[in-house]
N, C-alpha and C positions, 0 to 999 in steps of 0.2 A: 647052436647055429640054425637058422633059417634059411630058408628056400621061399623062391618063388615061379608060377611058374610062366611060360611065353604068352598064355595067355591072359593070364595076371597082368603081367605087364603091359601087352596093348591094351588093354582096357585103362591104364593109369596112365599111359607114356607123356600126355599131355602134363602132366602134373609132377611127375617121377622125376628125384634126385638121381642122375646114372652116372656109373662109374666105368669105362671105360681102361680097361688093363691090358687090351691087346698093344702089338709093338705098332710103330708107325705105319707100316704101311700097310696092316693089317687096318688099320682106321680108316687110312685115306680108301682105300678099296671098296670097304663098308663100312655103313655106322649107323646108329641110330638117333644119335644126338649125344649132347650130357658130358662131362669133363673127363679129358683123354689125358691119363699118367700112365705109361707102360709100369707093368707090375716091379722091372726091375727100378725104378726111380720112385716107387711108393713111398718106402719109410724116410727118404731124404725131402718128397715135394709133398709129406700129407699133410702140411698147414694149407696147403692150396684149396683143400675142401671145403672150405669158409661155411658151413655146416655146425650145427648146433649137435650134440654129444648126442641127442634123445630121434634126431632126425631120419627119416628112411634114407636109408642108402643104398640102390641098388646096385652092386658091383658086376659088370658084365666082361663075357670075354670068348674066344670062338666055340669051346666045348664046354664049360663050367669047372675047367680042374684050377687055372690061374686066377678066375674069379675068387674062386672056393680060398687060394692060401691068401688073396687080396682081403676076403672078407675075415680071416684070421689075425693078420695084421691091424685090423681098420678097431674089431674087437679088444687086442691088444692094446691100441693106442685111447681107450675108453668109450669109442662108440656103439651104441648099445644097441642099437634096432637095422643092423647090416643083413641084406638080403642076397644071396646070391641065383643070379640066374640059370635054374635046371635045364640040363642041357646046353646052354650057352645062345650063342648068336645064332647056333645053327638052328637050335630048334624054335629058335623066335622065327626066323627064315622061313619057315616052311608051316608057319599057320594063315 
């Protein structure tokens, strides 16, 4: 499993696959962009990620623990280059 970290990420955001695993109104509140599937509907709606098997994917979410079991499942399902955000949304927040 891989990591990446807040500021990894704004340096690529413009370019960055993001995966979004918070519940709704944790989105609508904040977000950063990138396709919102709460973690509980992942293994029912991950054909939604219209993503290539080999693609970055980075899975984001407020602390990095829901991210982390989204990038487990995303794994499981044969996607091979899944990142998860250290620290989460929070510590992207506060660079």
């Amino acid at each position: 499993m891989s990591d990446i970290s807040a500021l990894e990420l704004k340096e690529k955001l413009a370019t960055a696959f993001i995966l979004d695993v918070r519940e709704i109104l944790e989105f609508h509140t904040y977000n950063i962009g990138g396709l919102h599937i709460p973690l509980g509907q992942l293994p029912e709606r991950i054909e939604e990620l219209e993503v290539e098997l080999d693609q970055e994917i980075i899975v984001v979410c407020q602390k990095g623990i829901r991210s982390r079991t989204a990038q487990v499942l995303l794994e499981q399902a044969g996607y091979s280059n899944v990142k998860n955000l250290r620290g989460g949304l929070s510590a992207f927040h506060r660079i």
